[in-house]
C-alpha positions as CSV (number, residue, x, y, z in Angstrom):
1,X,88.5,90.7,81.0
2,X,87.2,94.1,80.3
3,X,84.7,96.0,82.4
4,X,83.2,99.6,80.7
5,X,81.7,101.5,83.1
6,X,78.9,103.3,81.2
7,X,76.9,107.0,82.2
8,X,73.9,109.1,81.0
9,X,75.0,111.8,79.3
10,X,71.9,113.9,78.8
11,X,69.9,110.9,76.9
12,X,72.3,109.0,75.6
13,X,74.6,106.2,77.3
14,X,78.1,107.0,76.7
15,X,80.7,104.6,77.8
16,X,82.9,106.8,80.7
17,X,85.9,104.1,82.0
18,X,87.5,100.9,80.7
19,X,89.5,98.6,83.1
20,X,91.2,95.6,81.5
21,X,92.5,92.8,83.8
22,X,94.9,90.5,82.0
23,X,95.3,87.0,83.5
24,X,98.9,85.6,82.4
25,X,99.8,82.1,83.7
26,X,103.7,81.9,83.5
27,X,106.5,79.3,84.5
28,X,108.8,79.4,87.3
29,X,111.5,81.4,87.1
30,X,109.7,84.0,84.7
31,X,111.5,87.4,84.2
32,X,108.7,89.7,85.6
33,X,110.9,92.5,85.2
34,X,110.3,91.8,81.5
35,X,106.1,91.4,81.9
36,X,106.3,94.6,83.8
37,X,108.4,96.6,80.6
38,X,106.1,95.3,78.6
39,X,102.8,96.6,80.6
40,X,104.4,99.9,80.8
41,X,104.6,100.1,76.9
42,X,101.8,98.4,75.3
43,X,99.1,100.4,75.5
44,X,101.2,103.2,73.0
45,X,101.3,100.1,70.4
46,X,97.5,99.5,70.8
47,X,95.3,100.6,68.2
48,X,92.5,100.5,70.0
49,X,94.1,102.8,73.2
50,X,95.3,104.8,70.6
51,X,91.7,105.3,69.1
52,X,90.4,106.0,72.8
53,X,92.3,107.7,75.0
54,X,91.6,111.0,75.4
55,X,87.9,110.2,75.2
56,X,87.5,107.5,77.9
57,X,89.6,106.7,81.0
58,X,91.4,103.8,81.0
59,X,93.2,101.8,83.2
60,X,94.6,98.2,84.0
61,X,96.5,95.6,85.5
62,X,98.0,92.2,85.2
63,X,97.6,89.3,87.2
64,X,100.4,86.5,86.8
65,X,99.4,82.9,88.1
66,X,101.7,80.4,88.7
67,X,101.4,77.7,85.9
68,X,100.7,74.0,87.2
């Protein structure tokens, strides 16, 4: 899920922030180590945080939920 959280900017409505909460259901026994590498690093692969940062804040975080 992605919430933008948008401001006036004189007239015009210019998106300021973007949180992303991703929702990962994993097994028992998961290496969250691993997850946690891989948080720290995607967001330099991204395309689309590429494109953006600089420009609009944004931050995020990961929720892991027990499959079952």
């Amino acid at each position: 899920m992605a919430v933008g959280e948008i401001e006036l900017d004189g007239s015009v409505l210019v998106i300021k922030r973007i949180h992303v909460r991703y929702t990962l259901v994993v097994d028992d026994g998961v290496d969250t180590a691993r997850i946690d590498r891989v948080m720290g690093i995607y967001a330099d692969r991204c395309p689309v945080h590429r494109s953006i940062s600089g420009c609009i804040d944004f931050t995020d975080e990961i929720e892991l939920r027990p499959r079952g």
